[in-house]
N, C-alpha and C positions, 0 to 999 in steps of 0.2 A: 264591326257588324256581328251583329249577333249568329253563332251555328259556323259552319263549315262551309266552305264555295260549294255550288252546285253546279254540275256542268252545263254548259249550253251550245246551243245551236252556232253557226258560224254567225256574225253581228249581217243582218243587211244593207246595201248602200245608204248613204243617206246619214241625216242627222242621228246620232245616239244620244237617252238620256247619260250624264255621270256615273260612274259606277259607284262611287260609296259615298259617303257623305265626309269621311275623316278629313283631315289635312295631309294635302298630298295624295291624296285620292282618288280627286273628282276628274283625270283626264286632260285636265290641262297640260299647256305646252312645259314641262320642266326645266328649269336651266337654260332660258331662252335671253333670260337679263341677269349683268353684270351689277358690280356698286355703282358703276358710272352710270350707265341706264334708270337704277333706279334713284340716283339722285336728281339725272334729269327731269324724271316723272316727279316727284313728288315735289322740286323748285316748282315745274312747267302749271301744274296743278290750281298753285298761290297764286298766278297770274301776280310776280310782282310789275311790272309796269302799271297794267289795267289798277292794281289794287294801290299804288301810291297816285295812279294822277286821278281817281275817284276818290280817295279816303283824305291824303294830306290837307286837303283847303277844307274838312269838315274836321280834321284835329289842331287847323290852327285856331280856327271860329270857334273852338271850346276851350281851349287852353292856353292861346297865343304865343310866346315864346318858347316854352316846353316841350312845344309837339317833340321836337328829336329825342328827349328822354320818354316822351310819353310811348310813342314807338317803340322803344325800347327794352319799356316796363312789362309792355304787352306780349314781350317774347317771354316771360317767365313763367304764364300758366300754360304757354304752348309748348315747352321744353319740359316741364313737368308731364305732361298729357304724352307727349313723345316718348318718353323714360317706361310710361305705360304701357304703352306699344309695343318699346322695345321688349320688356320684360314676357309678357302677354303672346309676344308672336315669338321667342323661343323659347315657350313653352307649348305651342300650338300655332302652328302656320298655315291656319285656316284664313281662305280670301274673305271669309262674313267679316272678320274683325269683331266689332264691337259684338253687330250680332251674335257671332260664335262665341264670345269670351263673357258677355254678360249673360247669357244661358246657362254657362256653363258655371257661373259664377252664383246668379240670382235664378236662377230657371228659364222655362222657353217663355214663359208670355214677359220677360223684362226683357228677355234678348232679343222676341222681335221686335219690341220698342226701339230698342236701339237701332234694328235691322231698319224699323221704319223711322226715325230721325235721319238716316244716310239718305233714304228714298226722296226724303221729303226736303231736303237739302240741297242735294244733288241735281236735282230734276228742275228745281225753283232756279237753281244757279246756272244750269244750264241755259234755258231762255233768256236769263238775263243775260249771260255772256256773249252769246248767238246777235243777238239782237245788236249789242256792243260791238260786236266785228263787223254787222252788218255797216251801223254807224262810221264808223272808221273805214272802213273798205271804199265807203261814197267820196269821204271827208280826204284820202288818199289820193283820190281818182281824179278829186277835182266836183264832184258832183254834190255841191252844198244843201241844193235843194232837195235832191233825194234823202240827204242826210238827216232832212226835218222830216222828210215825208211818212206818218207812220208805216203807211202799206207795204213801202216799197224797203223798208227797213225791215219788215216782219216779214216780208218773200225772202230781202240777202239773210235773215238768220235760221229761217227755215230751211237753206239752202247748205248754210254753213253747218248745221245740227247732221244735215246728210251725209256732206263731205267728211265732216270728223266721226262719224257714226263707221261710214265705211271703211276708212283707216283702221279703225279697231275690228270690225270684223276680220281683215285679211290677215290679219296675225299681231301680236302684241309685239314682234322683231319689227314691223314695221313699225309699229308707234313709236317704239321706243327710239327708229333712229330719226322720226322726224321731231322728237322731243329734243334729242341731243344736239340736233343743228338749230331748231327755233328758241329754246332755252339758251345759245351762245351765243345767237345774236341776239336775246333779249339782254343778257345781264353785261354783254361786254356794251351795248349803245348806252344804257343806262350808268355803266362808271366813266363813261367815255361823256356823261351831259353832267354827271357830279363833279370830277374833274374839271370839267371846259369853265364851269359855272363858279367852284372857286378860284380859280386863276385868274379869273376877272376879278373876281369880287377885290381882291388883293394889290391887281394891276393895273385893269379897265377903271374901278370905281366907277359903278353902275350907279343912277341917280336912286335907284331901289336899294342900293346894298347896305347891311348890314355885317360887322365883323361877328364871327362866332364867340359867344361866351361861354363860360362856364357856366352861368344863369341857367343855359337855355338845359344843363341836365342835372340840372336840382330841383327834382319834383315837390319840394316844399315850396316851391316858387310859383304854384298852379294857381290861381287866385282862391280855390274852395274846395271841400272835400268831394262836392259835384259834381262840382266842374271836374275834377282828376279822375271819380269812378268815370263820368260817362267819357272821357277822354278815351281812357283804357280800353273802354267796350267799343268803341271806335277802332280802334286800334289792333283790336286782338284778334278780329275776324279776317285781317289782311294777312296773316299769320294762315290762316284757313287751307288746309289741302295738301298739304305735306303729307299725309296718311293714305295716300295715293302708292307711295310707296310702298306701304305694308299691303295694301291690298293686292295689290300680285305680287304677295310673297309665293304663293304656289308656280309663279313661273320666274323665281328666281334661284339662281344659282346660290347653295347654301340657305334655302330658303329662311332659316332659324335664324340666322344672326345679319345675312347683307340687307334686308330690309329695315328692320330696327336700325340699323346702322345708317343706313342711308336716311332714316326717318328725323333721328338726333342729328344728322349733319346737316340737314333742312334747313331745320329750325333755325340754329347757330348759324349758316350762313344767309340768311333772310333776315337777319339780327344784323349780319355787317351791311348789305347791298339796303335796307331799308335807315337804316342809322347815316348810313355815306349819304341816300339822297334826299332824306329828309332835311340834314341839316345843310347841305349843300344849296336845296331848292331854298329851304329858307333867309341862306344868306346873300343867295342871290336873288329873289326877287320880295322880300321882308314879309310883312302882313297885313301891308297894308289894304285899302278897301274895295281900293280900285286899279287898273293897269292887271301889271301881270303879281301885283299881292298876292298871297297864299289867301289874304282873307276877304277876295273880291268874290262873293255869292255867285254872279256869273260864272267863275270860272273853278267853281266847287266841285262840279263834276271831271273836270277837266284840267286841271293843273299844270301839265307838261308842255303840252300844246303850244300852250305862249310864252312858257319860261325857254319852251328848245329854242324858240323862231329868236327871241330875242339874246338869248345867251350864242347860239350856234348861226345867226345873221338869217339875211333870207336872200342871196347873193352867191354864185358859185359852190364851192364848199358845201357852205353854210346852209344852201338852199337844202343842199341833199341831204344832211345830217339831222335836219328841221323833218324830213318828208322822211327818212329814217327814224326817228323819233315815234312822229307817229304809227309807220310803220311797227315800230317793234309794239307800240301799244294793241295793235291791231292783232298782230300774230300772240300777244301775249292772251287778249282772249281770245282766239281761236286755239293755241297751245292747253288753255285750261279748260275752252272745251271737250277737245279733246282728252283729255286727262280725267274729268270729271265723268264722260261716260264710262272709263276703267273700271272706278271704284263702286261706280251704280251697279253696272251689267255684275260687275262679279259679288257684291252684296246681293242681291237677288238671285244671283247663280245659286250660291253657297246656301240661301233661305231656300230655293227651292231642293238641291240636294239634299237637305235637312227637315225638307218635306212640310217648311211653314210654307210654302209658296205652292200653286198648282206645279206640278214635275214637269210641265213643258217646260218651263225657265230653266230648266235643269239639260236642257237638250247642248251637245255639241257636235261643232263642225267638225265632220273626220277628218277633211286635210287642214284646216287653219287649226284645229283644236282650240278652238275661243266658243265663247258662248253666244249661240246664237236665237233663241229666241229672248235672251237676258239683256243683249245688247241692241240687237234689232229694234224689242219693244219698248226698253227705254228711249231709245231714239226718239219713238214713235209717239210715246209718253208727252217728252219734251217737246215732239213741235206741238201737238195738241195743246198741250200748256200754255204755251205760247202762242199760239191762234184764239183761244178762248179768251182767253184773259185781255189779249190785245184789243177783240173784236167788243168784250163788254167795256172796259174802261181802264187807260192807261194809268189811270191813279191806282186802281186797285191793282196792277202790276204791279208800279213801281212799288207800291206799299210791301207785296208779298217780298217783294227781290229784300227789303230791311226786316221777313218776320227772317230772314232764312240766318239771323242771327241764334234765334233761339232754338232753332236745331241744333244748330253744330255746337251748341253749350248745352244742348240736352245729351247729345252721342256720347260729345269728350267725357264731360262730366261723368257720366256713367260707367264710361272706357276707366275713370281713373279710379272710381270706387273699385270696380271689377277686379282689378289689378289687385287692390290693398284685400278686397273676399279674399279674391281666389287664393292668394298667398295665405291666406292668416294663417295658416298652421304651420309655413317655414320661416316667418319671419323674425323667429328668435334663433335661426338657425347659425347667425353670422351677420354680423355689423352692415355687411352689403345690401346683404337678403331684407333686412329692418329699413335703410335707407331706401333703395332704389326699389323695391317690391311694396313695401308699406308704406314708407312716410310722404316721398314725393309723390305717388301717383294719388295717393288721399289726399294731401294739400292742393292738387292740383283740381280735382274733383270738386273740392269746395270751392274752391277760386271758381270751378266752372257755374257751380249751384249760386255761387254768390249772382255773379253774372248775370244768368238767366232769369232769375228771381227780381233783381234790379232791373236790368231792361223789359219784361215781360208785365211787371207792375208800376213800374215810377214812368219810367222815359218812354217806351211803345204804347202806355196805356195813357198815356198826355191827348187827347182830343185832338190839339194843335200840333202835336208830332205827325208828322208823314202827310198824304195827302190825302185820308178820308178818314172819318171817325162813324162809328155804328153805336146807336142806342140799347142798348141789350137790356133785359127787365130785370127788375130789382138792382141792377147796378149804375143805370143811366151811360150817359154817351163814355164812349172807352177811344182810344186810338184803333185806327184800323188797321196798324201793326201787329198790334196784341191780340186782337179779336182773329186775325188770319193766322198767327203764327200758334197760337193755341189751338187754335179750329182744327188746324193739320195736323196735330198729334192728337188730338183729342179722336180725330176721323182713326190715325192709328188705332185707340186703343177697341175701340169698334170692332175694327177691322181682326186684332188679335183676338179677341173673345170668341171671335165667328172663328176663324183657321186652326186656333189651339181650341177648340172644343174637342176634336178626337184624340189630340195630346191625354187632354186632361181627363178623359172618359179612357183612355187605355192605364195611366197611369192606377185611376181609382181602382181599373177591375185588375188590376196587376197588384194592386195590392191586398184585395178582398182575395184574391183567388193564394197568394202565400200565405202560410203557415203565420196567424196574431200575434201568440205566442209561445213559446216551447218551453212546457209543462216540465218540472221535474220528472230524471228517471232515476231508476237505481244503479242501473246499467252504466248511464254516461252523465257527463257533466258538460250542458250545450250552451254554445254562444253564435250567434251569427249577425250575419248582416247583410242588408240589399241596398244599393244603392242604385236607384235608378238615373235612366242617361241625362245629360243633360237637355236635349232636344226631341223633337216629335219624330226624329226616324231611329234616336236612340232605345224609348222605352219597349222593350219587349215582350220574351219567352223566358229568360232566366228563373231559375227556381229551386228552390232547398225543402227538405222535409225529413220527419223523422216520426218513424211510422212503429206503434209498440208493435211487437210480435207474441208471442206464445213464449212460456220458456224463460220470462222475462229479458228475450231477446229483445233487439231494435233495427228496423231497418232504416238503413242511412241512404238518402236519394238529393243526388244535385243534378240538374240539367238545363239544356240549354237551345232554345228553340232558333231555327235559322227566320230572319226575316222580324221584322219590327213591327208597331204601330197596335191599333186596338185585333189584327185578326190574332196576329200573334200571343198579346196576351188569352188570346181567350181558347187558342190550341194549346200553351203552355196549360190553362186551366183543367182542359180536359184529357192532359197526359198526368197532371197530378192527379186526377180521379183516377184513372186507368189503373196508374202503380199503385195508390194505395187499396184500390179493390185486387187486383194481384199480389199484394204483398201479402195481405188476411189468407192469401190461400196457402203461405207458408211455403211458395216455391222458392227452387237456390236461387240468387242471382242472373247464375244465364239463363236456367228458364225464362223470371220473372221478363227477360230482355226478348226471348224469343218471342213471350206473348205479345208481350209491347207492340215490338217487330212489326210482327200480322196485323194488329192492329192500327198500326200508323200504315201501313200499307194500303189497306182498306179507303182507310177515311182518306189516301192521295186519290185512290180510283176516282171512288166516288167525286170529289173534288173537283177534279179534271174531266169527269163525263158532265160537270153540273155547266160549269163553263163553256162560255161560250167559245170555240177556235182551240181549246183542251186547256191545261192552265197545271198546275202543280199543289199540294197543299203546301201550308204554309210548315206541317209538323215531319215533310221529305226532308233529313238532311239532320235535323232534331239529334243532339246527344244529350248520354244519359248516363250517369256512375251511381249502381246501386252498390248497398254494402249491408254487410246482417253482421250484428256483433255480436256477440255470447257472452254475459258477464259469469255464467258459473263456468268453461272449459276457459275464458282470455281468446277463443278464435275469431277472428273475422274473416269473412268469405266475400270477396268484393267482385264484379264484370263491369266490363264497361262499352260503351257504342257509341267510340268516335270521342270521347270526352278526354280531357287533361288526368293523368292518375294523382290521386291525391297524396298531400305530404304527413307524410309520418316521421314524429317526432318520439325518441328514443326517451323515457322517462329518468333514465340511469344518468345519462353523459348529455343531453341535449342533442345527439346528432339526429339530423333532418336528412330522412333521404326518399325519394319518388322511385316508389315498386313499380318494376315493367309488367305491367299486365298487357294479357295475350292479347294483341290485336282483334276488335269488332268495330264492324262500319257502321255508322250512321245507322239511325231508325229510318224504316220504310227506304232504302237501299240496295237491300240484299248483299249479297255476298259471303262472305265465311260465319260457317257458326260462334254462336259466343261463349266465350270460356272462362269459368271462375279461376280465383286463383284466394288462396288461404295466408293469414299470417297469422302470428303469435301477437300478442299486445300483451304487455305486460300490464297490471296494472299503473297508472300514472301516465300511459303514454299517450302522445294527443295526433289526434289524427285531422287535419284540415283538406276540407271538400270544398270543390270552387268551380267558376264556371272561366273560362278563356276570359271575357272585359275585366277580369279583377287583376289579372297577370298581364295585358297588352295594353298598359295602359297608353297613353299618348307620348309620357316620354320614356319608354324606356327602347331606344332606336334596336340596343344588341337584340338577338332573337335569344331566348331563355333569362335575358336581363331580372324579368317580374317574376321568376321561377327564385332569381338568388337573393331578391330582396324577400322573398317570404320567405325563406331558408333562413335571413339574415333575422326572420322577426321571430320566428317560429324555434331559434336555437334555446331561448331560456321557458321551457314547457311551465315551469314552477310558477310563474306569475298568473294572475287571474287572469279568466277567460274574459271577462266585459275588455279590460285592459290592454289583454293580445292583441282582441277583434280592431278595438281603436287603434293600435299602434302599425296595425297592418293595414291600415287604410289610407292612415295619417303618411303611413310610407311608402304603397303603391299607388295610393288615388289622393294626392295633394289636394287636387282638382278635381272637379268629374269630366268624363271621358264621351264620347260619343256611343258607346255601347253600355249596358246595364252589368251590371257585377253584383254575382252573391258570393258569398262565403258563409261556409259553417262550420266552427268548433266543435269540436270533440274529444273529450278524454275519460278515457276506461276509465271504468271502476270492474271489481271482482267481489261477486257475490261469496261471502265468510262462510267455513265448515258448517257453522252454529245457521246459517239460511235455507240450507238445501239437506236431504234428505233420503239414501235410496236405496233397494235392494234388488237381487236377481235373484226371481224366485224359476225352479223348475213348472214343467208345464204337468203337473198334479193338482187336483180337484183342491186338495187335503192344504195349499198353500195361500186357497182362498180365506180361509180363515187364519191363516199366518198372518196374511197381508194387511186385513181387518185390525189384527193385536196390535202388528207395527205402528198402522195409521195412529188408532189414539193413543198411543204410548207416545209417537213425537208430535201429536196435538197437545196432546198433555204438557209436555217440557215448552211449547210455544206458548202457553197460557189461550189455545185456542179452543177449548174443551168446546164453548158453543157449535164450532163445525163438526163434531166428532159422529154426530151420527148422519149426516151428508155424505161426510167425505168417509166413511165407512162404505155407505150404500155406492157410492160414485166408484171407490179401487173394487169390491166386491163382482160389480156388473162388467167393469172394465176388462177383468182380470181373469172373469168367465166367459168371459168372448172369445177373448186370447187364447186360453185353454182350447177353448172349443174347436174356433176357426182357424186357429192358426200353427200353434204348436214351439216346439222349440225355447229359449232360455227367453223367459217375459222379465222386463224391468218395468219396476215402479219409482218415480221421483217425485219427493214434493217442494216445491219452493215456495221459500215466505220471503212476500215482494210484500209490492203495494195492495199487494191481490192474495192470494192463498191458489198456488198452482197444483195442478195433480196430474202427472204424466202417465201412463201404461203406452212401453213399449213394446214388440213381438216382431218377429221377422216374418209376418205376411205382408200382402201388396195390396189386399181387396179390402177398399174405401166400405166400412160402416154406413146407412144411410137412416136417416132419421124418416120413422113412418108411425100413423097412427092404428093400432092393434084393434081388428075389431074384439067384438063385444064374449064372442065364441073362441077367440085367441088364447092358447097357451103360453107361449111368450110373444117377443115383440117391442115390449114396452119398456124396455132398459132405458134404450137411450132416450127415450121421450123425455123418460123422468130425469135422466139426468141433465138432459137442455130445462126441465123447468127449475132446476135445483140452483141449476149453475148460471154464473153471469155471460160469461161466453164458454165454448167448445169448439175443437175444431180436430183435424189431420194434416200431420205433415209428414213427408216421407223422405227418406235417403237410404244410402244404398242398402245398408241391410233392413229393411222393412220400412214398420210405419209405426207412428205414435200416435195415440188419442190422448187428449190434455184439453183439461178445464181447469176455469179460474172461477173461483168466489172471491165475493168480497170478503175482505174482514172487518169483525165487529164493530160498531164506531165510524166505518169510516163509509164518507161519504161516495155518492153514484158518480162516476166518471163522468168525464164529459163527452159528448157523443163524437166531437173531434178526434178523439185519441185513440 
């Protein structure tokens, strides 16, 4: 989060939104799930029952004896995709997942793409599995004719969506242990019907049976290269939902590493329990077209059903192990309902914490600590879904229940690109970091883009595929797979244009309102960088600048506003006008902080009187590190409010080390005055200014951890500034971060004897004309003779002043910058003021003429007096730019 905590009121009863949006953050329950918990969820998710006695009789009708390699095949883009995951969530153990990693990876409008494929996924699949329990709950009970009956099948799944809906609300401990008992009666009935079914095959000789070959897992044995992709794609989505795991990684114990963990062991073991009973069912009831065949069209939705009754009898025992069967089919979609609303409510949690979503989804319950208008309203989502769609027409159901293919090969896919970004810059780090960060999660991405690309144009866009096809113009009849499953994400990106509109409107003025570019000085030699956050609650107030002074000084300004989104950039905007019209005035640092101070003070009053029920500005809390360097003394005079002190690097030996500067609070705070404090710079030595998101980054857990990696980058000063900036990026921000990060470079330079110029004259009339000789004597050695009767006239009036008003030892200095400087200093306190002399005036008129002489003039004071100083151009050179 951008700035410093702000205190607040005690929370009132009732639901709160999340406090931050990081990982680990948002208020969830922490360390509420084990490995075994989350392997249960992320099994329970797959719905393997539901998903092999719906999938298998449509992977033998395309491939015929293969199906058990084809099964098989289709674990390798999901074990890939998983690798992602893992990699992705211990680096970030954010519940959005995709959403969070491909934001962070491609920006906010690809990651709520992402955010919105889970939505569109999830919510499709849930109806459809709801409706599936419904079905089976009747077909269990005995009530066949319910089981056909649409209505009464859309009331038990509307019923069922409630009952798993409320499970999750009362806490994620309870899901998890109703996961861990329904997952163990799913997977132990189902080795217990693969088992039952070969031992006959071997002993019984079933009149269906078949012995197992070796044929059946030699995928060159598929009859066409068609035939095997659309096999695959059959196949791969039964693989679907394992990532259930990684999504409440924030409520897992270890959250970094037991989800990815539990995510890969999924995968692998849905790879043995799908391999056991595909080939199992196949050699006990063949393929053939009719009976209990694998490739009897009847029984394509259905497959288990009449392979249990017949393998497991329908007679004592048998009876019960047949009505267990189905049972476990039953609980296996009701288990991945359940599971399925996890990974929705907390993808929308996470998009609202992150502020793509309205901030109610971001609300939680104080005692369950689950999300509750996330979960609630997905529920609510789904039965909607599921009523609508029911009440227009069950084909264009079932059609969506087959687009909800090319979602989850739009999320994965992306998840695996994500992966292979977000890495790019460690992945030469180490053979691991190239394999598992780059290579598999890119190969798997394309395997996804292959996928989707093929089901979404050949197979879903076939007329004759599924059960409705829609005419669309200039492309004629399409399948109405393709047509629905495109439509949803298409509605997506609609939908992102509208939500990241203030994203993208805080980003622009967050950019317009920094500093373009930074102008050469003589003084220093700059580099910086901004990286903004990855999301719409990351971009903010961060800010760098570098402001010339008088004197050929510079002031140095990094800060750092509390609070995100487009108000924040646009208070950051108006604290960067602030300092740099304070800074022209030549005050120290703590001044320039006190004015600030009052200033952010003001604008909270105000703020909080405009508001309705009082309210805070967004620039309370606001820190701020100014710094003024001197290239002709090597001083720099730094204060700071509330901000990190910056690293200073030793130009001799490379040592890095962070000055304690005096303690100052926060802008518009109050509290203790602010206090400069002074150091030497040598020439060569580089000093870096930052704001807190460049050092806290996401991984670095120790507290000062981002403190020793810039230390670690910042020890060889001698390398170029473009170079440093990169490799300090490359080494704290791999990735980007949920909060915005600047950094600015800086290394001295020291203005040459041969630049500056000066003397102390006594305070006698008789040294005005001293002072005159000096001036073109060292115009002269400058080859700048053209200013000599300017800057004649200019030390002359200056130098008559001083005499006059003030008294005591007057110096004069001139420096040859970019500008031609001219100082007259004296130990008075009383400010000169520019006025126009009338007509009957005896004097008056000095310093008129020297503001029309000069490009700028001004006063700045310290403790023993005050100096006047102007700048000319020099010959040739051209008019500054009004930025500077």
């Amino acid at each position: 989060m951008g700035g410093p905590a702000r205190s607040a009121a005690p929370p009132a009863p009732g639901p709160e939104v999340a406090p931050g949006p990081g990982a680990g953050g948002k208020g969830l329950k922490t360390g509420a799930l084990g490995l075994l918990s989350s392997l249960a969820i992320g099994l329970s998710s797959t719905a393997p029952a539901y998903s092999m006695a719906a999938t298998l009789g449509l992977i033998v009708a395309g491939v015929g004896l293969q199906a058990p390699i084809i099964t098989m095949l289709a674990f390798i883009p999901m074990l890939l995709i998983a690798y992602a995951y893992k990699e992705l969530n211990a680096s970030d153990a954010d519940c959005g997942t995709t959403f969070t990693w491909a934001s962070r990876a491609f920006g906010p409008r690809v990651g709520w793409m992402g955010g919105w494929g889970i939505i569109v996924a999830d919510v499709i699949v849930m109806a459809n599995l709801a409706e599936i329990a419904g079905i089976y709950g009747f077909r269990l009970l005995g009530f066949t004719s319910l089981a056909q009956d649409r209505f009464w099948t859309t009331v038990a799944g509307v019923l069922w969506i409630v009952v798993m809906t409320a499970i999750c609300y009362v806490g994620i401990e309870v899901s998890a242990v109703v996961q861990r008992w329904l997952v163990g009666i799913e997977v132990a009935v189902l080795v217990l019907f693969a088992v039952t079914a070969l031992v006959k095959v071997y002993t019984s000789h079933p009149a269906t049976a078949i012995h197992v070959s070796g044929s059946w897992f030699n995928p060159f044995d598929v009859p066409s290269a068609r035939a095997l992709t659309a096999g695959v794609l059959a196949a791969v989505f039964v693989y679907w939902g394992w990532d259930t795991a990684v999504a409440v990684n924030e409520e897992t114990a270890d959250s970094r590493r037991t989800p990815g963990r539990a995510a890969v062991l999924s995968t692998v073991l849905l790879l043995v329990i799908y391999g056991l009973v595909s080939t199992s069912a196949q050699a006990f009831g063949g393929i053939g077209t009719s009976g209990i065949g694998l490739g009897n069209t009847e029984n394509s939705g259905d497959v288990l059903s009449g392979l249990g009754n017949a393998a497991f009898g329908s007679q004592g025992l048998g009876w019960f192990l047949t009505k267990l069967l189905i049972f476990t089919v039953l609980t296996s979609a009701v288990a991945s309902t359940q599971t399925t609303i996890l990974p929705l409510a907390r993808t929308v949690f996470s998009m609202a914490a992150h502020k793509a979503v309205p901030s109610h989804f971001a609300r939680l319950h104080r005692r369950y600590l689950t999300p509750t208008w996330s979960t609630v309203g997905m529920g609510l989502v789904s039965i909607g879904f599921l009523v609508l769609l029911t009440a227009v027409s069950h084909n264009i159901l079932a059609d969506s229940i087959d687009s909800v293919g090319l979602a989850i090969a739009f999320y994965y896919g992306l998840t695996g690109f994500a992966c292979a970004w977000y890495y790019r810059k460690v992945l030469t780090r180490s053979p691991r970091d190239l394999l598992f960060k780059g290579l598999l999660p890119g190969l798997g991405g394309l395997m996804m883009l292959f996928l989707f690309c093929y089901a979404a144009f050949d197979v879903y866009a076939d007329p004759d595929y599924g059960a409705t096809a829609i005419t669309l113009p200039l492309i004629g009849r399409t399948g109405g797979v393709t047509v629905m499953g495109l439509g949803a994400l298409l509605l997506g990106v609609v939908l992102m244009l509208i939500v990241t509109r203030e994203h993208t409107a805080a980003l622009r003025l967050q950019r317009s309102l920094l500093p373009q570019s930074l102008p050469p000085r003589t003084a220093v030699e700059l580099a910086s960088r901004y990286l903004p956050a990855d999301s719409r609650s990351g971009v903010g107030g961060d800010w760098f600048d570098v402001i010339p002074l008088s004197g050929a000084r510079v002031g140095l300004v990094v800060g750092d506003v509390l609070g995100h989104g487009l108000q924040a950039a646009a208070t950051m905007g108006r604290l960067r006008t602030s300092v740099r019209v304070l800074a022209r005035l030549d005050l120290a640092p703590e001044e320039l902080l006190a004015h600030l101070d009052d200033a952010v003070g003001q604008a909270g009053e105000e703020a909080a009187g405009a508001r309705a029920g009082g309210g805070q500005d967004e620039a309370l809390g606001v820190t701020c590190l100014y710094a003024v360097y001197d290239p002709v003394s090597g001083r720099c005079s730094m204060a700071g409010a509330g901000h990190p002190a910056p690293a200073v690097v030793s130009a001799q030996d490379g040592v890095v080390r962070y000055p304690q500067l005096p303690a100052g609070p926060p802008l518009g705070q109050g509290g203790r005055p602010f206090r400069s404090v002074e150091l030497e710079l040598p020439a060569g030595s580089l000093l870096a200014l930052f704001t807190d998101g460049f050092v806290q980054g996401a991984d670095h857990e120790r507290a000062g951890a981002g403190l020793d990696l810039l230390a670690g980058v910042l020890a060889r000063p001698d390398r170029p500034m473009e170079e440093l900036c990169d490799h300090a990026v490359a080494t704290l921000l791999p990735g980007p971060v949920d909060d915005d990060a600047a950094l600015l470079l800086v290394r001295t330079r020291r203005l040459g004897a041969h630049q500056v110029a000066d003397w102390e004259l006594a305070a006698d009339p008789a040294t005005v004309a001293y002072a005159r000789r000096a001036t073109t004597a060292q115009l002269r050695d400058w080859g700048l003779e053209e200013l000599s009767f300017t800057t004649e006239l200019i030390v002359s009036e200056l130098v008559t002043n001083a005499i006059r008003y003030a008294g005591g030892t007057i110096r004069v200095r001139l420096i040859r910058d970019r500008s031609l400087g001219c100082e007259v200093s004296d130990s008075g306190h009383t400010s000169p003021h520019l006025r126009h002399a009338g007509g009957d005036d005896e004097g008056g008129r000095g310093l008129f003429i020297i503001a029309q002489m000069t490009q700028r003039w001004g006063t700045r004071y310290s403790s023993a007096g005050k100096t006047i100083w102007t700048e000319q151009e020099l010959p040739g050179t051209p008019v500054a730019d009004a930025s500077e």
